[in-house]
N, CA, C and O atoms as a CHARMM CRD file, in Angstrom:
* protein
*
  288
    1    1 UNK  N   -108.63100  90.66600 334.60600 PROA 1      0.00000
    2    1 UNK  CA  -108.44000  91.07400 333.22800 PROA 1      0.00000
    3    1 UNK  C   -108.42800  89.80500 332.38200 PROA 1      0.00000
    4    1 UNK  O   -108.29100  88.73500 332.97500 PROA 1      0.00000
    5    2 UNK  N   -108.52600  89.81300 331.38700 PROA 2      0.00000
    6    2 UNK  CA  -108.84500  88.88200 330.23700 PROA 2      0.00000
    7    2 UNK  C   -107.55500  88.55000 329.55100 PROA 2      0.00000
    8    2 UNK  O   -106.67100  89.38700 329.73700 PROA 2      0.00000
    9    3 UNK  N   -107.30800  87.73800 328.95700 PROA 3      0.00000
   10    3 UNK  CA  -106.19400  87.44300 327.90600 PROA 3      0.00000
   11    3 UNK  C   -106.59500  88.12400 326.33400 PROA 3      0.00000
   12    3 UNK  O   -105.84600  88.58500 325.47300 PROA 3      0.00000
   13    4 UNK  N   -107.72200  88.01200 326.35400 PROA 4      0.00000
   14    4 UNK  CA  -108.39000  88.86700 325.17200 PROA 4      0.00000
   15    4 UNK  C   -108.02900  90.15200 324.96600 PROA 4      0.00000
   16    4 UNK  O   -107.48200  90.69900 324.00800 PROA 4      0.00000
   17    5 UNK  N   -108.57600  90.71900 326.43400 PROA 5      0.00000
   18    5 UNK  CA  -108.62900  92.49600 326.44500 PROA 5      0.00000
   19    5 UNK  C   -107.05700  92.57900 326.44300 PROA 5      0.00000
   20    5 UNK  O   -106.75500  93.32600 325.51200 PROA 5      0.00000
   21    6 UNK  N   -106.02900  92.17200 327.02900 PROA 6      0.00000
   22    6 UNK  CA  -104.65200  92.55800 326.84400 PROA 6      0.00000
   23    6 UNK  C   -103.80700  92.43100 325.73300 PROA 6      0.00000
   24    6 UNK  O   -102.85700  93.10700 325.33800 PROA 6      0.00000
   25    7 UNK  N   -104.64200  90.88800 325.09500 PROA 7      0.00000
   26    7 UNK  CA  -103.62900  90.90400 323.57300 PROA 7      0.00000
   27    7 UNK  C   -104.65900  92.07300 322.29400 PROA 7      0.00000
   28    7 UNK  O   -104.43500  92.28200 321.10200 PROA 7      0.00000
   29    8 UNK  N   -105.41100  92.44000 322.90600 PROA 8      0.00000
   30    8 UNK  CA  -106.52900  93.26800 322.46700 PROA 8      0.00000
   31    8 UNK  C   -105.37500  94.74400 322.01100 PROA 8      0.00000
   32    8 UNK  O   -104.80500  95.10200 320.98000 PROA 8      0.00000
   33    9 UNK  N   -105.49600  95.40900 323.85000 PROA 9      0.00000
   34    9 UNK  CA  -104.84000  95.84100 324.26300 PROA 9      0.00000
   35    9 UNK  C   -103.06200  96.55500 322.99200 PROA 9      0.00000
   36    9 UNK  O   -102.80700  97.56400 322.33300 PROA 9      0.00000
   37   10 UNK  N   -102.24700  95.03300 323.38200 PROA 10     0.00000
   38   10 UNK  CA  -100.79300  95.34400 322.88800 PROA 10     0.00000
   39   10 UNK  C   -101.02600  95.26900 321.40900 PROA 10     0.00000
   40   10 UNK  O   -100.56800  96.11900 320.64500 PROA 10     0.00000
   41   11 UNK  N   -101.67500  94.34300 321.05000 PROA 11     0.00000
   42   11 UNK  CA  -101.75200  94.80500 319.21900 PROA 11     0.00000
   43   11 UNK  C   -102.29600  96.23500 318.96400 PROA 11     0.00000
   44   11 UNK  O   -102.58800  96.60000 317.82500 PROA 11     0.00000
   45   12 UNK  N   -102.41900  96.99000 319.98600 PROA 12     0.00000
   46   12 UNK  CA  -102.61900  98.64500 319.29300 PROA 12     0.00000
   47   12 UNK  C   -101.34200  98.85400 319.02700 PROA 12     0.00000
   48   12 UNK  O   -100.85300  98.88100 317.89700 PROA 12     0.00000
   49   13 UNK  N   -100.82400  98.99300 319.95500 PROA 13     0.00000
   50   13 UNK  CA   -99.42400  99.79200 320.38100 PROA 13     0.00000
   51   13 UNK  C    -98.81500  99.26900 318.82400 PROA 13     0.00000
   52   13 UNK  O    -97.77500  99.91000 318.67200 PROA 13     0.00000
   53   14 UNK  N    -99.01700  98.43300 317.69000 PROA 14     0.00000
   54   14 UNK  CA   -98.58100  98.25800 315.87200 PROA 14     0.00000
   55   14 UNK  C    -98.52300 100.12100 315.45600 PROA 14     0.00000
   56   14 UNK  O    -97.67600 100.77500 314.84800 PROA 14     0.00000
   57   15 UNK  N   -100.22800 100.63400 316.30000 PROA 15     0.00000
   58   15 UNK  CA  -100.35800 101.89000 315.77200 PROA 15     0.00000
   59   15 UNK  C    -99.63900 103.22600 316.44000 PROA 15     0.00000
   60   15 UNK  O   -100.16900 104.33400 316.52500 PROA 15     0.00000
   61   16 UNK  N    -98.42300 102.89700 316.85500 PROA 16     0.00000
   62   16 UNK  CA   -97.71300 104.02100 317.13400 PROA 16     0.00000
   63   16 UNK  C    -98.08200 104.39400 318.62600 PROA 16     0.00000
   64   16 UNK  O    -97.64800 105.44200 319.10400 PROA 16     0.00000
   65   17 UNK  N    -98.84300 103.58400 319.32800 PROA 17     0.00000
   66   17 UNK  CA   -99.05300 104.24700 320.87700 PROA 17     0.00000
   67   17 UNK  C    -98.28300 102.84500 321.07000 PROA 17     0.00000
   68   17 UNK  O    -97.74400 101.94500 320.42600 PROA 17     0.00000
   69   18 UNK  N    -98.69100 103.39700 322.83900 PROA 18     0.00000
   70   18 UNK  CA   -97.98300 102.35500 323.61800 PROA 18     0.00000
   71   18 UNK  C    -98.72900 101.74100 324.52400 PROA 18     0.00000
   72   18 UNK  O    -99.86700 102.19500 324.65100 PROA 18     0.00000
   73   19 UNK  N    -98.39100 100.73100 325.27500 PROA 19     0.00000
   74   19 UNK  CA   -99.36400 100.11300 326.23900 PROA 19     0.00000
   75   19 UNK  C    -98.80500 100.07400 327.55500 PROA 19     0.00000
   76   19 UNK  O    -97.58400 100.15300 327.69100 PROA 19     0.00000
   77   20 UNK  N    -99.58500  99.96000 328.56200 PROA 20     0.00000
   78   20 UNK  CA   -99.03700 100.22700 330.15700 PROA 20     0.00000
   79   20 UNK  C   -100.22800  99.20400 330.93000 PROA 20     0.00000
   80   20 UNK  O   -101.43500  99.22900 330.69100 PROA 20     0.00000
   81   21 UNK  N    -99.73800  98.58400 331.61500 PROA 21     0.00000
   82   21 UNK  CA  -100.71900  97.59500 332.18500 PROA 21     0.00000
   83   21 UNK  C   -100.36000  97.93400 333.61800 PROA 21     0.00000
   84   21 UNK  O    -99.26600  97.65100 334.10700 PROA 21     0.00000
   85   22 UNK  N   -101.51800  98.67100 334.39100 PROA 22     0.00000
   86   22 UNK  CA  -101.47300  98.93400 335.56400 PROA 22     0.00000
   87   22 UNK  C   -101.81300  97.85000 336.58400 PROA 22     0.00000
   88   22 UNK  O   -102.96100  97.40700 336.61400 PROA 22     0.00000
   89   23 UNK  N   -100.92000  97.41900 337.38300 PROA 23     0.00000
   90   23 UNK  CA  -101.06900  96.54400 338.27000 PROA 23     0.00000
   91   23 UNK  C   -101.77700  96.30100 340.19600 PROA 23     0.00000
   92   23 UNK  O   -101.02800  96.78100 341.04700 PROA 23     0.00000
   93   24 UNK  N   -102.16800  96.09700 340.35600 PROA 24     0.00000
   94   24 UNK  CA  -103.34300  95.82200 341.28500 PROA 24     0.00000
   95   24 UNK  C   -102.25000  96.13600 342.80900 PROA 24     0.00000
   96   24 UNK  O   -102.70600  96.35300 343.93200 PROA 24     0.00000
   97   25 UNK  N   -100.47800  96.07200 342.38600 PROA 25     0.00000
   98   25 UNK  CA   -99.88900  96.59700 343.56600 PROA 25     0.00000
   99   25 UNK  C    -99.54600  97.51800 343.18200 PROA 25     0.00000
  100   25 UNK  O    -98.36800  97.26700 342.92700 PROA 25     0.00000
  101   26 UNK  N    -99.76000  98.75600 342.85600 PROA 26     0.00000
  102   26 UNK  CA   -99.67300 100.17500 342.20800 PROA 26     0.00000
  103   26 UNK  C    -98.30700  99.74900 341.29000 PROA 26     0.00000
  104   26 UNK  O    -97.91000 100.88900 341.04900 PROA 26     0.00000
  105   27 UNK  N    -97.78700  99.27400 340.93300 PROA 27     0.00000
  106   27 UNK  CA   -96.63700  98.95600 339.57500 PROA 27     0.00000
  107   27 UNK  C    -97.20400  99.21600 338.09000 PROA 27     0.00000
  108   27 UNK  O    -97.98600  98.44800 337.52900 PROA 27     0.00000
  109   28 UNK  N    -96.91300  99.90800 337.76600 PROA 28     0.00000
  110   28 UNK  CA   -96.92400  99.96300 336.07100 PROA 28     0.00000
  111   28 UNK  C    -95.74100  99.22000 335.05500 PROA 28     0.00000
  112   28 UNK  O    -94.57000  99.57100 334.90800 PROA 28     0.00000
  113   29 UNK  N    -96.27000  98.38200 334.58300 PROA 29     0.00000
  114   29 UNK  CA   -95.37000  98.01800 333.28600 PROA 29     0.00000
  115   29 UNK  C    -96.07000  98.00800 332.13400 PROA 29     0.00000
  116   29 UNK  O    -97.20900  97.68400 331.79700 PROA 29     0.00000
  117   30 UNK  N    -94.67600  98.63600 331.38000 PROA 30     0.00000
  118   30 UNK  CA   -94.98700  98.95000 329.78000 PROA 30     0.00000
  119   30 UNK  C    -94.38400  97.67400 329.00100 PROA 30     0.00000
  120   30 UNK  O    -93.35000  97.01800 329.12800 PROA 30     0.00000
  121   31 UNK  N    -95.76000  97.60500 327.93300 PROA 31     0.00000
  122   31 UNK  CA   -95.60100  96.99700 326.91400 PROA 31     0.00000
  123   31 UNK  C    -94.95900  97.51100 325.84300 PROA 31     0.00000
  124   31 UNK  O    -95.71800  98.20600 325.16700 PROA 31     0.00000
  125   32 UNK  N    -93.30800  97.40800 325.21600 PROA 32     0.00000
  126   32 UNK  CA   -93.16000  98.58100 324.57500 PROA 32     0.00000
  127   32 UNK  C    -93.32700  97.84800 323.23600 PROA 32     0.00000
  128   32 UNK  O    -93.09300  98.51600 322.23000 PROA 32     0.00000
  129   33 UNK  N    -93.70500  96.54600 323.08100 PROA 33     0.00000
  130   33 UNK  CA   -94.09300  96.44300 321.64400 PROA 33     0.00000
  131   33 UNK  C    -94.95800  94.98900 321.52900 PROA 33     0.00000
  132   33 UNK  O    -94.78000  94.05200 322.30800 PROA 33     0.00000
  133   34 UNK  N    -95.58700  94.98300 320.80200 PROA 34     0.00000
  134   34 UNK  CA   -96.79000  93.28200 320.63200 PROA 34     0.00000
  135   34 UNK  C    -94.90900  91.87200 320.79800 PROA 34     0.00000
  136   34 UNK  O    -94.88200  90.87000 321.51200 PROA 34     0.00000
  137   35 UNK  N    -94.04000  92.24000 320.13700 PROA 35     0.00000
  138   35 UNK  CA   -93.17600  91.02700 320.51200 PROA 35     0.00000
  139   35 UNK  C    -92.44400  90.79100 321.44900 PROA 35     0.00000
  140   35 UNK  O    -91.64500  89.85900 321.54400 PROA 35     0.00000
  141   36 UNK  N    -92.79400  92.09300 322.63600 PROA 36     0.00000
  142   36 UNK  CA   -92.30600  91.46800 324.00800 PROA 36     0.00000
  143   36 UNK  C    -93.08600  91.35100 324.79800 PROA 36     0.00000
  144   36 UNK  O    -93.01800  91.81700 325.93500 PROA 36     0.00000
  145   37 UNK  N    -94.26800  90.48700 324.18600 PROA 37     0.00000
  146   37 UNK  CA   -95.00800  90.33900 325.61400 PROA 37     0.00000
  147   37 UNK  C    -95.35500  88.66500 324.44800 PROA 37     0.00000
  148   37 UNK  O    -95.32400  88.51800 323.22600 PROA 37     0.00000
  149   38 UNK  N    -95.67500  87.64000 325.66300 PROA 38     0.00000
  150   38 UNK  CA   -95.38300  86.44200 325.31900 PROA 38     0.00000
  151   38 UNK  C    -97.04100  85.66200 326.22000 PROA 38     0.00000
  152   38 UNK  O    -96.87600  85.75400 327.43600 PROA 38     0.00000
  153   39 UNK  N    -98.28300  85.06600 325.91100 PROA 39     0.00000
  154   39 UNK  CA   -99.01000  84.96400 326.31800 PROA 39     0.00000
  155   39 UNK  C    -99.16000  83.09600 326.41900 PROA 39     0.00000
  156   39 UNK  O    -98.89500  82.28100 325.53500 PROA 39     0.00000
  157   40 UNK  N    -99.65900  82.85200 327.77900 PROA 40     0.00000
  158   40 UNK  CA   -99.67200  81.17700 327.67200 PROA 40     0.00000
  159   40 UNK  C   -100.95200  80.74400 327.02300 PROA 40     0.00000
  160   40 UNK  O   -102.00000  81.37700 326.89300 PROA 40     0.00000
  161   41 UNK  N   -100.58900  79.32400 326.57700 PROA 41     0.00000
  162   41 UNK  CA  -101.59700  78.84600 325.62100 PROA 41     0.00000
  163   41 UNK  C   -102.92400  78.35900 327.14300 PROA 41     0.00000
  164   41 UNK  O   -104.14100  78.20300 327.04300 PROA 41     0.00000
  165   42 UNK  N   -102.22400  78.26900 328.12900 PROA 42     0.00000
  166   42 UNK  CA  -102.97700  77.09500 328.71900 PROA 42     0.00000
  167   42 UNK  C   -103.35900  77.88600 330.46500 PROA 42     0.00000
  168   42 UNK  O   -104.12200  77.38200 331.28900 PROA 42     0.00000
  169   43 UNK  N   -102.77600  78.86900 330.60100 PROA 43     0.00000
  170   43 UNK  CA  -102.58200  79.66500 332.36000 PROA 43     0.00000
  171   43 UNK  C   -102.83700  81.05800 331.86300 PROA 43     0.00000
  172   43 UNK  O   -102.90400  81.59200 330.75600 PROA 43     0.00000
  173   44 UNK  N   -102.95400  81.44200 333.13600 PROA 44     0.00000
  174   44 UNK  CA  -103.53000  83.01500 333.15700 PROA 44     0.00000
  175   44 UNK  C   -101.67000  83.75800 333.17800 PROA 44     0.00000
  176   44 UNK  O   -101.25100  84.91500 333.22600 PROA 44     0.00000
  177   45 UNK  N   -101.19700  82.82500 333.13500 PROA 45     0.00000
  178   45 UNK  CA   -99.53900  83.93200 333.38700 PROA 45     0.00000
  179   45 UNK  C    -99.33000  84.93300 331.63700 PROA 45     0.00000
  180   45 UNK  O    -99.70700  84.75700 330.47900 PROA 45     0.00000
  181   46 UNK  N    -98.98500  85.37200 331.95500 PROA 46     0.00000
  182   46 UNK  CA   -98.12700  86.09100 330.59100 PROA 46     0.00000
  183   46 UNK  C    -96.23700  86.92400 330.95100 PROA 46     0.00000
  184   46 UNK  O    -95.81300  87.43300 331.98900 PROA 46     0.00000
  185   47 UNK  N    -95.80300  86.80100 330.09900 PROA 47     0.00000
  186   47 UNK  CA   -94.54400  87.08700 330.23700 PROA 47     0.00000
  187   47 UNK  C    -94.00600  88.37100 329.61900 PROA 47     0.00000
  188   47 UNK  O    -93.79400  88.24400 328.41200 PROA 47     0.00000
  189   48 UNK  N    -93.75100  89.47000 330.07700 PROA 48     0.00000
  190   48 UNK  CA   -93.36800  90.82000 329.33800 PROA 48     0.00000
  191   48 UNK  C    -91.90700  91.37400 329.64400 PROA 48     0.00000
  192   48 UNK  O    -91.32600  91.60600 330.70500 PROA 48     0.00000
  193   49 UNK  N    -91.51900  91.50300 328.25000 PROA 49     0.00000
  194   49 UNK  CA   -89.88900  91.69700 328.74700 PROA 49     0.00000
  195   49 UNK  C    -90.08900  93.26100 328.54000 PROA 49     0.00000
  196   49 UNK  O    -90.32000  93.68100 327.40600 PROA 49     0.00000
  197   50 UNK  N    -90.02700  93.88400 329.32100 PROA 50     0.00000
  198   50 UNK  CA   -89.99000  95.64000 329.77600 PROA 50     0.00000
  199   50 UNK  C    -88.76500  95.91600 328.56700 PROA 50     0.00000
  200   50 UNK  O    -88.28200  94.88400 328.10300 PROA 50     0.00000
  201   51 UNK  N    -88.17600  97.36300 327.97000 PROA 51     0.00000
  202   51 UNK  CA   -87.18500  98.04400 327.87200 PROA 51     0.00000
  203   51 UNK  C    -85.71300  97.55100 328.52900 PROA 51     0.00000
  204   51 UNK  O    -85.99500  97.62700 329.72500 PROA 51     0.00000
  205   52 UNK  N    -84.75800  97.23700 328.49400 PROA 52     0.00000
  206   52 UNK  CA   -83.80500  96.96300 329.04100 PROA 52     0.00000
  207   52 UNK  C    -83.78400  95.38700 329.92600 PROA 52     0.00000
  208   52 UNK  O    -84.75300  94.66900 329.67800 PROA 52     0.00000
  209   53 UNK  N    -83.20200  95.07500 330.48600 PROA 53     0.00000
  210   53 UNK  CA   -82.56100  93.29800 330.88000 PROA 53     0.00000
  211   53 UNK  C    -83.63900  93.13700 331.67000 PROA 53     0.00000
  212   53 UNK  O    -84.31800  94.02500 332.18600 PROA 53     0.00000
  213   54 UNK  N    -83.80100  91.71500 331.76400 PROA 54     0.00000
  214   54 UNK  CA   -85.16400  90.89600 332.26600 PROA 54     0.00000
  215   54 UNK  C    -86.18900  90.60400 331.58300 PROA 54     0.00000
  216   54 UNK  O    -86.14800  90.81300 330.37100 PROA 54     0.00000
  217   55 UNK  N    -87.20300  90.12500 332.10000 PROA 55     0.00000
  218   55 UNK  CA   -88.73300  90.01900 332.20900 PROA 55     0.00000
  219   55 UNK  C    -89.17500  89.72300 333.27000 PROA 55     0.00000
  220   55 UNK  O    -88.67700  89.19400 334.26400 PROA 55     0.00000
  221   56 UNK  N    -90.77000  90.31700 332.87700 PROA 56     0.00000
  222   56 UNK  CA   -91.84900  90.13100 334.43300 PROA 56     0.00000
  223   56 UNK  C    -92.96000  89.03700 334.28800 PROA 56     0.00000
  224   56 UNK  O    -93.85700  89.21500 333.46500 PROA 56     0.00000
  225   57 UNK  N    -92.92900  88.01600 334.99200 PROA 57     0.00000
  226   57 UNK  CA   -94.34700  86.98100 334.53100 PROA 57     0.00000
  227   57 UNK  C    -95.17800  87.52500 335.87100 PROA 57     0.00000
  228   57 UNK  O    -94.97200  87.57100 337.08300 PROA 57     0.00000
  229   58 UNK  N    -96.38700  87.96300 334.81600 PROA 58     0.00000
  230   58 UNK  CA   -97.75200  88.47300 335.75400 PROA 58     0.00000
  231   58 UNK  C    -98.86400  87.62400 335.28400 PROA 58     0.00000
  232   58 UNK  O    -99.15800  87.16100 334.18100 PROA 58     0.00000
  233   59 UNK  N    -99.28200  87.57400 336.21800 PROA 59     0.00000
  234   59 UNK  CA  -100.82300  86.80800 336.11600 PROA 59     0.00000
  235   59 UNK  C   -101.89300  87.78600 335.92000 PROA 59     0.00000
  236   59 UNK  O   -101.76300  88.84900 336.52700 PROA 59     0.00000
  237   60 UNK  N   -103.08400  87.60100 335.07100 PROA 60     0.00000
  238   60 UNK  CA  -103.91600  88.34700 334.44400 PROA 60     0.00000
  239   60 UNK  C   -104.99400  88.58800 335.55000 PROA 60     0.00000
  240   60 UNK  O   -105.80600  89.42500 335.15700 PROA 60     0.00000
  241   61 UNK  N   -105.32800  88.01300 337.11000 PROA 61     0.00000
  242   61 UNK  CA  -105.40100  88.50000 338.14300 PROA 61     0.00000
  243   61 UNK  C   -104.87800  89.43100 338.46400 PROA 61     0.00000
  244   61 UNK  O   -105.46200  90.26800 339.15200 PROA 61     0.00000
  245   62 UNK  N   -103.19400  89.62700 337.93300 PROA 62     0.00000
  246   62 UNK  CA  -102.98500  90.93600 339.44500 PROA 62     0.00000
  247   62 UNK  C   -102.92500  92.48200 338.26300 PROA 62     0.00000
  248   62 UNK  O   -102.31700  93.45500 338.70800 PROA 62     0.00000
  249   63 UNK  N   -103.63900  92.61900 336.65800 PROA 63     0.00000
  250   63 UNK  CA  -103.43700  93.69000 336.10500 PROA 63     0.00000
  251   63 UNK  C   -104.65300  94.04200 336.56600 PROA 63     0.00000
  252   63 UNK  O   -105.44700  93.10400 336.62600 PROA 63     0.00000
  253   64 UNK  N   -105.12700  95.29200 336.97400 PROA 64     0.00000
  254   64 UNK  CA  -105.98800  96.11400 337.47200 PROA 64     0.00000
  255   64 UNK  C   -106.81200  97.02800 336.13200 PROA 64     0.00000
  256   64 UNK  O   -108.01600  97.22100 335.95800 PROA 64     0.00000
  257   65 UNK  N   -105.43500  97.54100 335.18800 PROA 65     0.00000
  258   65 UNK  CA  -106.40600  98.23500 334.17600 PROA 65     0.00000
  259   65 UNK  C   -105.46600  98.06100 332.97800 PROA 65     0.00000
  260   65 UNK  O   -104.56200  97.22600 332.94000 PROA 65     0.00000
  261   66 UNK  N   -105.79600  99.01800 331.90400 PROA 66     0.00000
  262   66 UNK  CA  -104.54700  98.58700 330.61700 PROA 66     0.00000
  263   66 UNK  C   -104.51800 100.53300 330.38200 PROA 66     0.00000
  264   66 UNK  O   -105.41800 101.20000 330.89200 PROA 66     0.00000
  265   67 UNK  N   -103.93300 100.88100 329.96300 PROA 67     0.00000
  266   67 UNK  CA  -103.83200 102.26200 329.96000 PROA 67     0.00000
  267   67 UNK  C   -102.95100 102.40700 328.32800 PROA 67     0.00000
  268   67 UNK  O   -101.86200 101.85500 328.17000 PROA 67     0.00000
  269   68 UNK  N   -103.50200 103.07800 327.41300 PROA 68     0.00000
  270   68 UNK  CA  -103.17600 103.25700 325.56100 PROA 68     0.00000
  271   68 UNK  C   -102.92600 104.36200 325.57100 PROA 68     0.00000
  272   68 UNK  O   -103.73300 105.13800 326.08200 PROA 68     0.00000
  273   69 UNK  N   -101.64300 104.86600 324.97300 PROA 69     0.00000
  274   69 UNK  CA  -101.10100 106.13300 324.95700 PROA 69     0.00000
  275   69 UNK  C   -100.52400 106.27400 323.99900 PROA 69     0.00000
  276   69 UNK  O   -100.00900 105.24200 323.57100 PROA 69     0.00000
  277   70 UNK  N   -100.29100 107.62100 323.13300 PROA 70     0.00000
  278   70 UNK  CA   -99.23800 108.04800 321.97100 PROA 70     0.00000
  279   70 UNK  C    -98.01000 107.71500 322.30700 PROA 70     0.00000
  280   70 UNK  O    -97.47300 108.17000 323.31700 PROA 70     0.00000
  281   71 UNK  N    -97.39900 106.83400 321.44700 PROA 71     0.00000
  282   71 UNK  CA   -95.67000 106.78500 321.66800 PROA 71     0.00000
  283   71 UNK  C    -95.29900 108.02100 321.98100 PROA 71     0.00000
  284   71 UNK  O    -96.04300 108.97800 321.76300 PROA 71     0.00000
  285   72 UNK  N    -93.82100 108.17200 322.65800 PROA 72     0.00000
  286   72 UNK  CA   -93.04500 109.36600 323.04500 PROA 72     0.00000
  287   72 UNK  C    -93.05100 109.99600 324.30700 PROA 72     0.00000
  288   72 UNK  O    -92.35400 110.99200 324.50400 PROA 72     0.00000
């Protein structure tokens, strides 16, 4: 996957959907908004803080697809 197609991707979710980045080990994580997901200037990593405590740093190798859905 691209750094393009994903910040592509989470700047929808401005329009009231949401984003889900399906991962290449069957894991889904949601993007629940463009300011929790954090992209490197310089590596394929990106950093997404999910709904509730933590974050996940994934590499743009292991997202498999991006999946755009209506909030709710």
């Amino acid at each position: 996957m691209t750094k393009s197609a994903v910040r592509a991707a989470v700047e929808k979710s401005l329009r009231n959907q949401r984003v889900v980045l399906h991962l290449t080990n069957g894991d889904q994580l949601e993007v629940p908004h463009p300011d929790y997901v954090a992209f490197s200037p310089t590596s394929t990593e990106i950093i997404v803080w999910p709904q509730g405590p933590g974050f996940a740093v994934v590499s743009l190798d292991e997202i498999a697809g991006i999946a755009i859905a209506p909030a709710g």
